[in-house]
KOLDREN-905048 format. One record per residue (C-alpha): x, y, z; residue number from 1. Coordinates in nm, 3 decimals. Each point is the difference from the previous one (the first is absolute). Layout:
BEGIN
<r><u>X</u><v>Y</v><w>Z</w><lumdo>NUM</lumdo></r>
...
! end
This chain:
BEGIN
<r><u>-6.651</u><v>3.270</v><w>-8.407</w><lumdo>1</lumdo></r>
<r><u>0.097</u><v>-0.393</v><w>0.003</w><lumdo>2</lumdo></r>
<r><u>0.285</u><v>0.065</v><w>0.230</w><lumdo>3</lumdo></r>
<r><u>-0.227</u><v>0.145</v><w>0.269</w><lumdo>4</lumdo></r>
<r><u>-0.158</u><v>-0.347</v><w>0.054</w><lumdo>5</lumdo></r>
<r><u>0.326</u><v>-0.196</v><w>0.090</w><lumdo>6</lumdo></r>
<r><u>0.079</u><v>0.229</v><w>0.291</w><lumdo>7</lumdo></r>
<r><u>-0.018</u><v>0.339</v><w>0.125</w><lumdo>8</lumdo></r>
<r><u>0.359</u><v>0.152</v><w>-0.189</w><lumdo>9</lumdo></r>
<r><u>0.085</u><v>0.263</v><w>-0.114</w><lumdo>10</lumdo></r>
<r><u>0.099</u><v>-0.066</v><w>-0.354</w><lumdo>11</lumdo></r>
<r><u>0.289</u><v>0.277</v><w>-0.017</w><lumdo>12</lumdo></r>
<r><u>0.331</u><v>-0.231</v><w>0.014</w><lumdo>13</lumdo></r>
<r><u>0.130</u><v>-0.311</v><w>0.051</w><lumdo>14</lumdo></r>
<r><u>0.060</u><v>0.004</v><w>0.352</w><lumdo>15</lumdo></r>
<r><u>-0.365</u><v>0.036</v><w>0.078</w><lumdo>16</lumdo></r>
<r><u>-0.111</u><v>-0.323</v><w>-0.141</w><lumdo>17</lumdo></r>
<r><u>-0.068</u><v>-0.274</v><w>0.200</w><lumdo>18</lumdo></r>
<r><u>0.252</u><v>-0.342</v><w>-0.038</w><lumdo>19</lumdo></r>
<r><u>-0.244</u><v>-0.144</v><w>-0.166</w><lumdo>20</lumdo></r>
<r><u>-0.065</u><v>0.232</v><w>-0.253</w><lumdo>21</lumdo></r>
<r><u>0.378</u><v>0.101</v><w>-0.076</w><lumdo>22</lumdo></r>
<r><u>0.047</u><v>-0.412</v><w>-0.067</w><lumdo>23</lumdo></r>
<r><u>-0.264</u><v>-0.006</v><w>-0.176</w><lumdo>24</lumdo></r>
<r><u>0.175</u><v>0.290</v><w>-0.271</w><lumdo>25</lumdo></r>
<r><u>0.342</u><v>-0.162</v><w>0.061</w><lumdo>26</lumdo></r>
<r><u>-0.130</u><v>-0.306</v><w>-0.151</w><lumdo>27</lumdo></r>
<r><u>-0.192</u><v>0.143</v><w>-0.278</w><lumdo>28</lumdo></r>
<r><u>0.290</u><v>0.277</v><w>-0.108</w><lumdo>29</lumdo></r>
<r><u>0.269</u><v>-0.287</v><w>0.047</w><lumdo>30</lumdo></r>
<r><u>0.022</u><v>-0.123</v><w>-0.295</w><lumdo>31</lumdo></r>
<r><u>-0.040</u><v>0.285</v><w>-0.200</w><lumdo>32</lumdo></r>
<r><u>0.339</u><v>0.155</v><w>0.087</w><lumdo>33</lumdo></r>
<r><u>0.132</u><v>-0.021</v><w>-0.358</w><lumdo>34</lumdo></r>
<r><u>-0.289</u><v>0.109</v><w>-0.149</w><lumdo>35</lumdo></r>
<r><u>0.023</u><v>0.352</v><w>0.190</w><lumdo>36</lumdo></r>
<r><u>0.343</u><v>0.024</v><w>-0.069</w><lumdo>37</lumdo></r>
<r><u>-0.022</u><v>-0.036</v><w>-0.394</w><lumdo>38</lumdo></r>
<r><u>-0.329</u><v>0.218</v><w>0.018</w><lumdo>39</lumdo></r>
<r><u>0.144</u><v>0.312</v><w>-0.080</w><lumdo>40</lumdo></r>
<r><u>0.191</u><v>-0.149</v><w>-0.350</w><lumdo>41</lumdo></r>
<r><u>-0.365</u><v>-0.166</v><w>-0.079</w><lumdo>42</lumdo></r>
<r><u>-0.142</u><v>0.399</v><w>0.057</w><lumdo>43</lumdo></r>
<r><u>0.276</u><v>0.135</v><w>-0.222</w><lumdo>44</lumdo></r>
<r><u>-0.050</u><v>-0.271</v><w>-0.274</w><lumdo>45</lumdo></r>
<r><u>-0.395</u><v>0.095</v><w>-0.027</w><lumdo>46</lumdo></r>
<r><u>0.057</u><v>0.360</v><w>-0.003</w><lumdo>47</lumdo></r>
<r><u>0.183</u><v>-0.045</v><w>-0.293</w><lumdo>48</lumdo></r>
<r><u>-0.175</u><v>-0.297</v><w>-0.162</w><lumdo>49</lumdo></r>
<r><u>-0.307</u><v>0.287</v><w>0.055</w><lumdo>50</lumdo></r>
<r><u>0.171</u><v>0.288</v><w>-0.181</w><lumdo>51</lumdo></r>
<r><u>0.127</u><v>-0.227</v><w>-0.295</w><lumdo>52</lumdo></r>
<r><u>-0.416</u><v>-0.067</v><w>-0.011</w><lumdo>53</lumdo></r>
<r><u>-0.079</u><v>0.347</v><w>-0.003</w><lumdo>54</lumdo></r>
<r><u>0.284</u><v>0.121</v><w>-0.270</w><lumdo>55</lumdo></r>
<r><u>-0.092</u><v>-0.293</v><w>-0.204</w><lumdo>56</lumdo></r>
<r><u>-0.376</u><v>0.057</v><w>-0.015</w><lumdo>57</lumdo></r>
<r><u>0.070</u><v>0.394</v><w>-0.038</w><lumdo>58</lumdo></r>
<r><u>0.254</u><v>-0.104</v><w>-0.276</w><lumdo>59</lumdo></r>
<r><u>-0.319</u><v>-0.210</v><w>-0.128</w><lumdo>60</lumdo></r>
<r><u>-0.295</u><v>0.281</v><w>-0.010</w><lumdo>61</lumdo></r>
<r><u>0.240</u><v>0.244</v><w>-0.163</w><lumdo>62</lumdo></r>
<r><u>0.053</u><v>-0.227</v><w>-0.318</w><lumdo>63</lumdo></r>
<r><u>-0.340</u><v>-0.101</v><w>0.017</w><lumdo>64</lumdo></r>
<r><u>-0.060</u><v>0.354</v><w>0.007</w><lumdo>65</lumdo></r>
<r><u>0.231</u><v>0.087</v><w>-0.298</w><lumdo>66</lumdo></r>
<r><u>-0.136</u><v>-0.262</v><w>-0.240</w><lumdo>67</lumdo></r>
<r><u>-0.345</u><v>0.111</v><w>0.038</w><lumdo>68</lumdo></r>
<r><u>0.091</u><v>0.373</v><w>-0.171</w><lumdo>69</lumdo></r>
! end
């Protein structure tokens, strides 16, 4: 495990981690705070988007299907 080399931690919560290591994931997950907010409407939209796919190409083989009879 990479996380083993920086220190001897366990890796279970937050409190655990060294300073340097929770700064170091401050910094990095900083700026992303909108991004996980709005995550769950980007999940939604693609779950759909996904099923519209699938009914579509369903709705596609079928006539496919029909016309070669």
């Amino acid at each position: 495990m990479m996380m083993g080399r920086f220190g001897n931690w366990s890796a279970g919560t937050w409190d655990s981690m060294p300073d340097y290591m929770q700064n170091m994931m401050r910094n990095y997950y900083g700026g992303n705070q909108v991004l996980w907010q709005i995550s769950p409407i980007f999940d939604f939209a693609v779950q759909v988007l996904l099923i519209i796919l699938l009914v579509t190409l369903i709705r596609w083989v079928w006539r496919k299907g029909d016309k070669a009879k």
